[in-house]
PDB file of N, CA, C and O in Angstrom, chain B, residues numbered from 101:
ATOM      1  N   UNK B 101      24.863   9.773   6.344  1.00  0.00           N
ATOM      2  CA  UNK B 101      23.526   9.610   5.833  1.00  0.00           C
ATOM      3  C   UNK B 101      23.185   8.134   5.629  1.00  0.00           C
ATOM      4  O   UNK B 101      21.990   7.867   5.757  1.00  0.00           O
ATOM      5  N   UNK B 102      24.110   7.006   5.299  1.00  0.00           N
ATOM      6  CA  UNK B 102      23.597   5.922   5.011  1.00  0.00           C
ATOM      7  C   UNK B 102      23.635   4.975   6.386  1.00  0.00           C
ATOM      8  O   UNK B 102      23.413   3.771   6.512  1.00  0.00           O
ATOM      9  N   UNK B 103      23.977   5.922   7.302  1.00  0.00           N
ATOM     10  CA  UNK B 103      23.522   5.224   8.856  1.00  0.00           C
ATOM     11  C   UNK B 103      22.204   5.714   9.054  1.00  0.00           C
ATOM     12  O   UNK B 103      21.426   4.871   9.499  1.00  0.00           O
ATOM     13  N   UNK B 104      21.879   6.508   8.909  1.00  0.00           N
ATOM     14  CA  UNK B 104      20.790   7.509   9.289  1.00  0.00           C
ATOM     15  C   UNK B 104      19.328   6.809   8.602  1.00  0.00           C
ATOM     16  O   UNK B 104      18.233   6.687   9.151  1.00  0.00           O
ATOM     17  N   UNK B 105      19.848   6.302   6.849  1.00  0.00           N
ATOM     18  CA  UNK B 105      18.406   6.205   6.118  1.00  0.00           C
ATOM     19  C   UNK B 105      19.053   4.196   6.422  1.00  0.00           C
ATOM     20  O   UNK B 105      18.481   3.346   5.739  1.00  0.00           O
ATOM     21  N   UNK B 106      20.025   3.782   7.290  1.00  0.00           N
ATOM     22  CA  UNK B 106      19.391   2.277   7.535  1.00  0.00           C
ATOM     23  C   UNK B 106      19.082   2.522   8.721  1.00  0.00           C
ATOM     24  O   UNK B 106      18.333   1.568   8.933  1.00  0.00           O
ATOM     25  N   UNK B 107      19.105   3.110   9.674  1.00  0.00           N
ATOM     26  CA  UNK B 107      18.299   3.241  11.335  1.00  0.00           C
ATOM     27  C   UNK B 107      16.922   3.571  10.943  1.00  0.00           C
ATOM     28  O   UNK B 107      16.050   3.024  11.618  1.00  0.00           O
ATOM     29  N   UNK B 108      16.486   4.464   9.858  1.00  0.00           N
ATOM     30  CA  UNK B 108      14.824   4.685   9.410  1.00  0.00           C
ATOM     31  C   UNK B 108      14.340   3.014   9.204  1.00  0.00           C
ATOM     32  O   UNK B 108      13.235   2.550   9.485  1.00  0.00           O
ATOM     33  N   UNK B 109      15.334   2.398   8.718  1.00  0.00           N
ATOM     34  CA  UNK B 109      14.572   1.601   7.698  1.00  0.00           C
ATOM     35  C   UNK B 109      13.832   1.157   6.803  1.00  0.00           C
ATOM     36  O   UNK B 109      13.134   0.149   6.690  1.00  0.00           O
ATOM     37  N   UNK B 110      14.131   2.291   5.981  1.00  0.00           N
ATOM     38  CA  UNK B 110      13.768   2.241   4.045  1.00  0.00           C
ATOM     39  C   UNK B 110      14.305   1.948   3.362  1.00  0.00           C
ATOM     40  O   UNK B 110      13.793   1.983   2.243  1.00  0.00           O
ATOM     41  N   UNK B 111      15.801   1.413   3.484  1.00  0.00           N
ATOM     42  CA  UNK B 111      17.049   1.021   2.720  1.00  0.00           C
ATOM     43  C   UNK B 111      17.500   2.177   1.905  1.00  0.00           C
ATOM     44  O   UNK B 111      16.811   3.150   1.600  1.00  0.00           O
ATOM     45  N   UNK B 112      18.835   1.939   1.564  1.00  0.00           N
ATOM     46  CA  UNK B 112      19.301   3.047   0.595  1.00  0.00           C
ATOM     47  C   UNK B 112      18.659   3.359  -0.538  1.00  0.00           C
ATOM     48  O   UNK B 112      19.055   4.376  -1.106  1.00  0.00           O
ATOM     49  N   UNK B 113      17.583   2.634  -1.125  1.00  0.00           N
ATOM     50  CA  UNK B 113      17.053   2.973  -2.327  1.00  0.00           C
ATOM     51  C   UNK B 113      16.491   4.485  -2.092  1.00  0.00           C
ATOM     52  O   UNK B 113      16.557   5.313  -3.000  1.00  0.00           O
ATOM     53  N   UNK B 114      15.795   4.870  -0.502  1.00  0.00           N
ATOM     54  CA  UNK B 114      14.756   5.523  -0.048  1.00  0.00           C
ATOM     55  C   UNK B 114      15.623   6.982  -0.199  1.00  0.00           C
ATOM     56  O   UNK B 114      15.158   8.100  -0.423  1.00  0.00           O
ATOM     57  N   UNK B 115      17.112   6.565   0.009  1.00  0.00           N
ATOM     58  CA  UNK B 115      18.824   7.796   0.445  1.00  0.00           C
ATOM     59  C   UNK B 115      18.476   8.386  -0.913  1.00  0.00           C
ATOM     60  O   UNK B 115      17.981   9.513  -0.936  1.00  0.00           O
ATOM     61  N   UNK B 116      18.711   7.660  -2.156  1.00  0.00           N
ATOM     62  CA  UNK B 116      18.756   8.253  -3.600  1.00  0.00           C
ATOM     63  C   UNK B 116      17.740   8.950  -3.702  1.00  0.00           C
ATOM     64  O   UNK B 116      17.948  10.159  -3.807  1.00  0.00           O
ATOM     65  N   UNK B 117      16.525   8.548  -3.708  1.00  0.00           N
ATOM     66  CA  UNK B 117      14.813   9.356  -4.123  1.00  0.00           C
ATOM     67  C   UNK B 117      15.096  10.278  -3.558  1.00  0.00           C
ATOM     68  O   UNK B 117      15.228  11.236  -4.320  1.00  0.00           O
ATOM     69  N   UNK B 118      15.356  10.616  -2.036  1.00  0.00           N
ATOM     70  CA  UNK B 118      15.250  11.797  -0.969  1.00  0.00           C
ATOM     71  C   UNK B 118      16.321  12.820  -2.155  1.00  0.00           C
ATOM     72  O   UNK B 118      15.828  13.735  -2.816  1.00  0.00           O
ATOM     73  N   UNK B 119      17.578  12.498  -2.220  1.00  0.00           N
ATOM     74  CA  UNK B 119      18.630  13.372  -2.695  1.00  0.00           C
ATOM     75  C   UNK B 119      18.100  13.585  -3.958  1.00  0.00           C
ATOM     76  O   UNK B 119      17.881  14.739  -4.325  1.00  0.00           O
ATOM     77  N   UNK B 120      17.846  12.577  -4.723  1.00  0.00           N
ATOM     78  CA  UNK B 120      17.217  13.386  -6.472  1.00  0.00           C
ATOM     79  C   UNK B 120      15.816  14.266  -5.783  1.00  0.00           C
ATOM     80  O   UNK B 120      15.684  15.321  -6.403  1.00  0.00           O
ATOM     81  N   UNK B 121      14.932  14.133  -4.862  1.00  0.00           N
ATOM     82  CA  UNK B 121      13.771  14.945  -4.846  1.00  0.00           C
ATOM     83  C   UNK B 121      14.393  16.270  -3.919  1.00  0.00           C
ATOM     84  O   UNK B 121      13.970  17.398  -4.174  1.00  0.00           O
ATOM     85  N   UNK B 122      15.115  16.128  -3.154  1.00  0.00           N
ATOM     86  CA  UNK B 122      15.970  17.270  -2.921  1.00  0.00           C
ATOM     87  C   UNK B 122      17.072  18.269  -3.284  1.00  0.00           C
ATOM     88  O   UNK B 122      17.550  19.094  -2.505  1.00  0.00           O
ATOM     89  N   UNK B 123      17.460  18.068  -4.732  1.00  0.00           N
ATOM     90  CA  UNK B 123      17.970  18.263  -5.795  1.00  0.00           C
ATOM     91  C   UNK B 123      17.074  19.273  -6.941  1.00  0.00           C
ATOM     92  O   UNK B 123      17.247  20.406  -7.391  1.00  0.00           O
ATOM     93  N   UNK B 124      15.998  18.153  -7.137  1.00  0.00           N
ATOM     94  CA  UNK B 124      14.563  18.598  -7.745  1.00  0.00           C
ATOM     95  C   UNK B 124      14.498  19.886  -7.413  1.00  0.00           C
ATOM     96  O   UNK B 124      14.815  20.867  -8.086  1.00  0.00           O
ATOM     97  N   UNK B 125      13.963  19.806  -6.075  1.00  0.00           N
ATOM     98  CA  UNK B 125      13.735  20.969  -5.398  1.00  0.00           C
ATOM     99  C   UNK B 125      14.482  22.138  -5.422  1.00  0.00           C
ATOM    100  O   UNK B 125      13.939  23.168  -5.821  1.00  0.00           O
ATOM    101  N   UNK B 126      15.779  22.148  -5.018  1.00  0.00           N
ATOM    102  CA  UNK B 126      16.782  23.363  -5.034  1.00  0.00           C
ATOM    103  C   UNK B 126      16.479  23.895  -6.512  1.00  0.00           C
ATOM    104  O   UNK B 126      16.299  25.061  -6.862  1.00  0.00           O
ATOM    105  N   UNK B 127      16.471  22.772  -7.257  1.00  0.00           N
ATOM    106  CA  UNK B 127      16.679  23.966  -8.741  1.00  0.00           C
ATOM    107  C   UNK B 127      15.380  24.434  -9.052  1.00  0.00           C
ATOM    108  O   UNK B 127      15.258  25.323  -9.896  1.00  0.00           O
ATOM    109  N   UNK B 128      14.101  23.809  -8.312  1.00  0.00           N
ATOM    110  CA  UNK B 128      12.746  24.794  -8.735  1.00  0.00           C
ATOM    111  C   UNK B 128      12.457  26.134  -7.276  1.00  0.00           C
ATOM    112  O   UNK B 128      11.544  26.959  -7.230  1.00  0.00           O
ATOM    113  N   UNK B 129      13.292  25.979  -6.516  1.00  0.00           N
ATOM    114  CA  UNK B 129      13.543  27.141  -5.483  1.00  0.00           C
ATOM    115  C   UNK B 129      14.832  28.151  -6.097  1.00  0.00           C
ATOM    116  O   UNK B 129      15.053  29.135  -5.391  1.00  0.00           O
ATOM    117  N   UNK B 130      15.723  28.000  -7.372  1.00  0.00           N
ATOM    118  CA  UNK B 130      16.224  29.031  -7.836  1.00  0.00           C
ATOM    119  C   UNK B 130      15.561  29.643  -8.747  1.00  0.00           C
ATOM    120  O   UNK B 130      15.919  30.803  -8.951  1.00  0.00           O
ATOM    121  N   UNK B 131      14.190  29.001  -9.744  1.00  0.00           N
ATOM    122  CA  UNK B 131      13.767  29.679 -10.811  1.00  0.00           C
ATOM    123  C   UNK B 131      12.967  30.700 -10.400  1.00  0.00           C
ATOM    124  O   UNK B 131      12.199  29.927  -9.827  1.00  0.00           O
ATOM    125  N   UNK B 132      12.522  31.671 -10.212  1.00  0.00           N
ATOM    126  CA  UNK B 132      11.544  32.775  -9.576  1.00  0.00           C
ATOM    127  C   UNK B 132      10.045  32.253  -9.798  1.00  0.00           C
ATOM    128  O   UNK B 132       9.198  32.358  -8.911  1.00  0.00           O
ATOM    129  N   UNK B 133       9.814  31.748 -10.905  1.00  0.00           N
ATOM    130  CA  UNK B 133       7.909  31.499 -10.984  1.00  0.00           C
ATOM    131  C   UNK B 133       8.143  30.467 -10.283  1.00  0.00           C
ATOM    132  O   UNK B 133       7.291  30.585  -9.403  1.00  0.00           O
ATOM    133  N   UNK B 134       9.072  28.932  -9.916  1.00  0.00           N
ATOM    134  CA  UNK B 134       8.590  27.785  -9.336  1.00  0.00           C
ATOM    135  C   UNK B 134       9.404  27.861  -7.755  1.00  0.00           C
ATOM    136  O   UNK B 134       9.815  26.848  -7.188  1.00  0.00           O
ATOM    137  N   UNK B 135       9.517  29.053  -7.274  1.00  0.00           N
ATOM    138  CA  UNK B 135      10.282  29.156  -6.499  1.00  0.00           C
ATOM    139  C   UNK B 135       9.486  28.932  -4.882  1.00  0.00           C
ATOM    140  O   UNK B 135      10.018  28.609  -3.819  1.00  0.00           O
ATOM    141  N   UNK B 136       8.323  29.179  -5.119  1.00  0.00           N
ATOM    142  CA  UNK B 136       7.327  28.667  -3.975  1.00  0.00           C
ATOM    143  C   UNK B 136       7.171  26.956  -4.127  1.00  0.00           C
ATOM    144  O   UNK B 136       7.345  26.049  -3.313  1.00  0.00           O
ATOM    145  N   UNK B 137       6.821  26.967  -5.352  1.00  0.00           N
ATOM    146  CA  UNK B 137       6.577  25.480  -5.601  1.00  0.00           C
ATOM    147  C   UNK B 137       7.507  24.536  -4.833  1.00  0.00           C
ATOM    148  O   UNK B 137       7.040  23.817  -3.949  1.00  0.00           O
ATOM    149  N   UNK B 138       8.890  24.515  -5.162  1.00  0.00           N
ATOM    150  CA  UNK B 138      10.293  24.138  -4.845  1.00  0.00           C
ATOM    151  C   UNK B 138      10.106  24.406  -3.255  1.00  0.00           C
ATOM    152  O   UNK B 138       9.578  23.454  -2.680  1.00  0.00           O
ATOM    153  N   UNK B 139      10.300  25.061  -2.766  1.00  0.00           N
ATOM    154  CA  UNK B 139      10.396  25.244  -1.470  1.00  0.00           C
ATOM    155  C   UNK B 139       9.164  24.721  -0.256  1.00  0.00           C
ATOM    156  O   UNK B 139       9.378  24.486   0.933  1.00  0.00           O
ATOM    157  N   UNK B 140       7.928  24.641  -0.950  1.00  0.00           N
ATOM    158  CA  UNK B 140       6.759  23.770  -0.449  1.00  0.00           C
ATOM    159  C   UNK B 140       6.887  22.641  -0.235  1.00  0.00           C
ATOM    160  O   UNK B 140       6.536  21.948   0.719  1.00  0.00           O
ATOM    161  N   UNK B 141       7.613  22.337  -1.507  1.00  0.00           N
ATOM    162  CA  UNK B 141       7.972  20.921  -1.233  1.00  0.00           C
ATOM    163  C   UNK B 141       9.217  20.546  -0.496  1.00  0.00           C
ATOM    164  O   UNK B 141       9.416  19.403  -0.083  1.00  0.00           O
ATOM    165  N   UNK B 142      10.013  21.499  -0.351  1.00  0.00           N
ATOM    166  CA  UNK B 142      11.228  20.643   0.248  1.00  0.00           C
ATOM    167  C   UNK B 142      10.663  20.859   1.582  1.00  0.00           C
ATOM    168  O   UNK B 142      11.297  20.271   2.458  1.00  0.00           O
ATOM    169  N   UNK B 143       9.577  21.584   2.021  1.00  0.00           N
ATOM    170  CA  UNK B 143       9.042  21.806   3.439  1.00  0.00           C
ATOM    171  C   UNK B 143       8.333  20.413   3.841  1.00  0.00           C
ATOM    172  O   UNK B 143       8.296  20.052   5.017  1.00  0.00           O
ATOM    173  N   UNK B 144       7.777  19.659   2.802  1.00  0.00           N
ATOM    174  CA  UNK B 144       7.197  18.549   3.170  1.00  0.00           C
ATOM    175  C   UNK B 144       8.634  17.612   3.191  1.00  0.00           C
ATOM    176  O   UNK B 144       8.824  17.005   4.245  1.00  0.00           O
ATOM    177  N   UNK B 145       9.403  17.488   2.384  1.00  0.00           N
ATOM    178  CA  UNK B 145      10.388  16.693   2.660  1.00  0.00           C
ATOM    179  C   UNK B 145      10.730  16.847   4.310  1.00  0.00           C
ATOM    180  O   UNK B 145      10.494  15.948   5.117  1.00  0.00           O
ATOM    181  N   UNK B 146      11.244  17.965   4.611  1.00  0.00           N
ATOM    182  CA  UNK B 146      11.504  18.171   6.254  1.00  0.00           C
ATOM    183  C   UNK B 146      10.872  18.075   7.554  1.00  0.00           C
ATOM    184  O   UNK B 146      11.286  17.863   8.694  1.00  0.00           O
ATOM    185  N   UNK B 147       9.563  18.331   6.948  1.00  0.00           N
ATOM    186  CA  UNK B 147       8.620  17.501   7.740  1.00  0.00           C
ATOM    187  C   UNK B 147       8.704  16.302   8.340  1.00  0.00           C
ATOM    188  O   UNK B 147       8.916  15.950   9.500  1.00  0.00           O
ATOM    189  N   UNK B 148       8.381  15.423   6.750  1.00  0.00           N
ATOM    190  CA  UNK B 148       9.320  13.639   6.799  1.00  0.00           C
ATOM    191  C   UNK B 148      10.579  13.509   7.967  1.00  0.00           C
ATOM    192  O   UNK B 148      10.506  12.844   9.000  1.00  0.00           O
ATOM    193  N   UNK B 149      11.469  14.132   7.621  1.00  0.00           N
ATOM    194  CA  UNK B 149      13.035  14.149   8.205  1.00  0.00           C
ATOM    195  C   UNK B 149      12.415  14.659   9.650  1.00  0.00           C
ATOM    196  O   UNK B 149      13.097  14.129  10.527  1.00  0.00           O
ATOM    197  N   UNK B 150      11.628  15.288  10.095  1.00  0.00           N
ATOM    198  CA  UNK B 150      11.527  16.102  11.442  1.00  0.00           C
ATOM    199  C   UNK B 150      10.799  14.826  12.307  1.00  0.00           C
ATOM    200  O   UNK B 150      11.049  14.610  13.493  1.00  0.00           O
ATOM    201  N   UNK B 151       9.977  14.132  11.597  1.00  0.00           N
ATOM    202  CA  UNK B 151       8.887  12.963  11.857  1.00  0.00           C
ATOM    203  C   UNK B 151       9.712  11.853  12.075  1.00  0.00           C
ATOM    204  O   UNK B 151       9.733  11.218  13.129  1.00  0.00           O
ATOM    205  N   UNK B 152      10.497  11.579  10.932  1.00  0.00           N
ATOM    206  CA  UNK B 152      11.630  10.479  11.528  1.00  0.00           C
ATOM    207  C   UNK B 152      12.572  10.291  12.493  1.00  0.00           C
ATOM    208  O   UNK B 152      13.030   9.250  12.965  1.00  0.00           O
ATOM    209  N   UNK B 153      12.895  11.896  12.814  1.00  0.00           N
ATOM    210  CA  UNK B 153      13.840  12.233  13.316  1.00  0.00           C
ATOM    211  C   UNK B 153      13.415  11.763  15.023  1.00  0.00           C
ATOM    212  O   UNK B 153      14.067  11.102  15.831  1.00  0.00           O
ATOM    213  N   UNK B 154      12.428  12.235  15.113  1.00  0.00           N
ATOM    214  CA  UNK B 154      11.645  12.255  16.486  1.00  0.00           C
ATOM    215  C   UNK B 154      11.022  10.472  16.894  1.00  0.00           C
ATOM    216  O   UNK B 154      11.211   9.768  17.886  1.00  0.00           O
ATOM    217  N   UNK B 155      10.636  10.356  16.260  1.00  0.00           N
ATOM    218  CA  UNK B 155       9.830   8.910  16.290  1.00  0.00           C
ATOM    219  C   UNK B 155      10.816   7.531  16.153  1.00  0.00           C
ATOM    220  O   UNK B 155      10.828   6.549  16.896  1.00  0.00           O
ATOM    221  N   UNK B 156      11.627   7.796  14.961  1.00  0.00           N
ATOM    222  CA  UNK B 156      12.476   6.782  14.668  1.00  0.00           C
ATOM    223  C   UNK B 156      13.827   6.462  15.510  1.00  0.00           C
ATOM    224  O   UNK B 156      14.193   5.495  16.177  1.00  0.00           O
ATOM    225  N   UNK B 157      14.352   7.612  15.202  1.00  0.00           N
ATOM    226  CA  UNK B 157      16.207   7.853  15.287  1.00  0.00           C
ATOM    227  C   UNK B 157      16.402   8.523  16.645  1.00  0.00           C
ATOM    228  O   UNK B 157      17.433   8.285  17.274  1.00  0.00           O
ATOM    229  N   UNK B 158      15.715   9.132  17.007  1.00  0.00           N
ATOM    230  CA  UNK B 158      15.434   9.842  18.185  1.00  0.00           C
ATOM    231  C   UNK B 158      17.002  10.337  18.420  1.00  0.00           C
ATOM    232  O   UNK B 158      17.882   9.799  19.091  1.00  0.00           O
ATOM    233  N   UNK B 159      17.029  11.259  17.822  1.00  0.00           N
ATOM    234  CA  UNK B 159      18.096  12.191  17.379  1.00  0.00           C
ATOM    235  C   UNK B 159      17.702  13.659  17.911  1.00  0.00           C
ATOM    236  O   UNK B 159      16.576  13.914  18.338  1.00  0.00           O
ATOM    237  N   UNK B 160      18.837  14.674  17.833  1.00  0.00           N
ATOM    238  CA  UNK B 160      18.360  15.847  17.428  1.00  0.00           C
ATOM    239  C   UNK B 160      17.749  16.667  16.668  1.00  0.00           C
ATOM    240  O   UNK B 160      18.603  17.038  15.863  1.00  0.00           O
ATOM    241  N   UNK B 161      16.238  17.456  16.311  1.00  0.00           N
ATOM    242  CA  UNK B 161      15.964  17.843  15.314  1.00  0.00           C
ATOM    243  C   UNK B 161      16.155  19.183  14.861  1.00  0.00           C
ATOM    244  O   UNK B 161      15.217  19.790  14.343  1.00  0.00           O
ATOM    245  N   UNK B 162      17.618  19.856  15.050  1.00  0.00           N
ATOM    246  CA  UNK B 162      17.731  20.997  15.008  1.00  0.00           C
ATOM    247  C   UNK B 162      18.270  20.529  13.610  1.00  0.00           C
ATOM    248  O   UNK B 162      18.709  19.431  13.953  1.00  0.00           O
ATOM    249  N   UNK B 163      18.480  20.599  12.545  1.00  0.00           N
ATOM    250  CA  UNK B 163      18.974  20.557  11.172  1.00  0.00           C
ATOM    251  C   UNK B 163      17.539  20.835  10.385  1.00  0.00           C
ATOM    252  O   UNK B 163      17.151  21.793   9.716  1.00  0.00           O
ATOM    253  N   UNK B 164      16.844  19.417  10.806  1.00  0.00           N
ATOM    254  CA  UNK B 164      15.709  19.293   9.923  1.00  0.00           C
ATOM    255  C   UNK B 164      14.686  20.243  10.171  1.00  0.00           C
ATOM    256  O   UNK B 164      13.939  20.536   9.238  1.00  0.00           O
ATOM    257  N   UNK B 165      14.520  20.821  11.391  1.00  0.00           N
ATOM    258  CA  UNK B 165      13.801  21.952  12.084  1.00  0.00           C
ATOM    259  C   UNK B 165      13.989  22.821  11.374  1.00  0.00           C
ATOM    260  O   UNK B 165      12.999  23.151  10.721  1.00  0.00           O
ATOM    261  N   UNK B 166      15.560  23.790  11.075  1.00  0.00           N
ATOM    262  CA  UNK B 166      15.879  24.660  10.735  1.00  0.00           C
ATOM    263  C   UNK B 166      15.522  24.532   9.060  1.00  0.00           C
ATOM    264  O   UNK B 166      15.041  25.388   8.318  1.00  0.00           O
ATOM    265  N   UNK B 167      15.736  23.824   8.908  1.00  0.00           N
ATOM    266  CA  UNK B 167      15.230  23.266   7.331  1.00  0.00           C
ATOM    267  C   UNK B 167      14.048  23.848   6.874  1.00  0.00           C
ATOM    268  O   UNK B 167      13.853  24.692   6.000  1.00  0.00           O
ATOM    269  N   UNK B 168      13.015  23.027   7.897  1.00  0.00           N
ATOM    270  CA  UNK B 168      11.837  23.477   7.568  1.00  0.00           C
ATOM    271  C   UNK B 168      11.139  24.644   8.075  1.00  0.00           C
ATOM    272  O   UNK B 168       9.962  24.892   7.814  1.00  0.00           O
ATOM    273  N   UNK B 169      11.894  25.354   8.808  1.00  0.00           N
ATOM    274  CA  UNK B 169      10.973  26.575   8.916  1.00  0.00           C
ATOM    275  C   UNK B 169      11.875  27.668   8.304  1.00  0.00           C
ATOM    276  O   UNK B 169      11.641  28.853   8.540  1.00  0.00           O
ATOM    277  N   UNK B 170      13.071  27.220   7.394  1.00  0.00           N
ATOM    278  CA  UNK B 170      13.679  28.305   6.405  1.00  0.00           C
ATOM    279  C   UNK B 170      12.946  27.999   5.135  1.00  0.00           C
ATOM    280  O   UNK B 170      12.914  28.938   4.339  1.00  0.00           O
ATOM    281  N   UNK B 171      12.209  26.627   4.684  1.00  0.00           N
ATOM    282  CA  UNK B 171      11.446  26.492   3.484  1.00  0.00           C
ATOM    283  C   UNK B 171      10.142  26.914   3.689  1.00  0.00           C
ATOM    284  O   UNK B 171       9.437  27.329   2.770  1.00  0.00           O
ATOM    285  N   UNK B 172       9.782  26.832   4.838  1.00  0.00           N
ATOM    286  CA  UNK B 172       8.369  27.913   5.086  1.00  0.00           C
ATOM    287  C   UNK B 172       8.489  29.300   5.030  1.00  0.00           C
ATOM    288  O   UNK B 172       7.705  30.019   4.411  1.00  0.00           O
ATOM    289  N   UNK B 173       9.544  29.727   5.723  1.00  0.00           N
ATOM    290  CA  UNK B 173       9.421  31.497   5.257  1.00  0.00           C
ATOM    291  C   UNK B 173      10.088  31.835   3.811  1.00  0.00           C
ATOM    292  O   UNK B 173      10.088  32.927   3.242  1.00  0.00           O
ATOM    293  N   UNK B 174      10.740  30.430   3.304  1.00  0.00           N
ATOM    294  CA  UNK B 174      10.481  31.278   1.669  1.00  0.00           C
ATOM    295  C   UNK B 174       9.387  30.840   1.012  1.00  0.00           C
ATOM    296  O   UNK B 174       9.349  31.025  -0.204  1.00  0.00           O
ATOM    297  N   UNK B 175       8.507  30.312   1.541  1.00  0.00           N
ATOM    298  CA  UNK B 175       7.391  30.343   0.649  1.00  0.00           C
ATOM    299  C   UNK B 175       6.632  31.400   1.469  1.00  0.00           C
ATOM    300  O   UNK B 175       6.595  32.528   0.977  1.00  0.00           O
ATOM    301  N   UNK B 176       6.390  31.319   1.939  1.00  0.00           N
ATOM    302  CA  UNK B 176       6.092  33.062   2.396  1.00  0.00           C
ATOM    303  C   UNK B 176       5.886  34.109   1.745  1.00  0.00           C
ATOM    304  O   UNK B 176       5.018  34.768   1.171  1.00  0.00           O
ATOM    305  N   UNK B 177       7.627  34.033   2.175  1.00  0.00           N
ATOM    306  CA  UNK B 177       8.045  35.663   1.458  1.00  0.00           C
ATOM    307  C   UNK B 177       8.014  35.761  -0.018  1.00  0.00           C
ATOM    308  O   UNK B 177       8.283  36.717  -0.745  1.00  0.00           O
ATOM    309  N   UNK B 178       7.610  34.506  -0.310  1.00  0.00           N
ATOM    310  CA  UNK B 178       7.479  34.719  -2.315  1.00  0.00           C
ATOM    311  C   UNK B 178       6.360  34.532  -2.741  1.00  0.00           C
ATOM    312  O   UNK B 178       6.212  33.630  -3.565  1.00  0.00           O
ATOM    313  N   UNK B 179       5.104  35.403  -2.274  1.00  0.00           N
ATOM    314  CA  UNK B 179       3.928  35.192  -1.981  1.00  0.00           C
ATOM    315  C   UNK B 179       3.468  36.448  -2.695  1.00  0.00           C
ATOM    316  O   UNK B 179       2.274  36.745  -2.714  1.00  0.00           O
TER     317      UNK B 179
END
């Protein structure tokens, strides 16, 4: 990961925010009322990661892909 967020070029400060807001997230995708909430958002996080992934790093986006269209069908299905 700390090859990954210096090839973006946001510096590691950008590595910490991502992991505490992805952290954030998991524990408001275990509570049942914020469990859409949590997962909306980690869908926009993956977005980010899918956008970088493609544009920047020009990598594979099967992780961040799968990411985000498993945080879209749980907001979905908790609808």
């Amino acid at each position: 990961m700390v090859a990954l967020f210096t090839a973006v070029g946001f510096g590691q400060w950008f590595r910490c925010v991502t992991g505490i807001l992805e952290l954030t997230e998991a524990a408001l995708v275990m509570v049942s009322k914020t469990g859409r909430i949590g997962a909306a958002m980690l869908g926009t996080i993956m977005l980010g990661a899918l956008t970088a992934h493609l544009v920047i790093v020009h990598v594979a986006l099967s992780t961040p892909g799968d990411l985000f269209l498993m945080s879209g069908f749980a907001v979905w299905g908790r609808r």
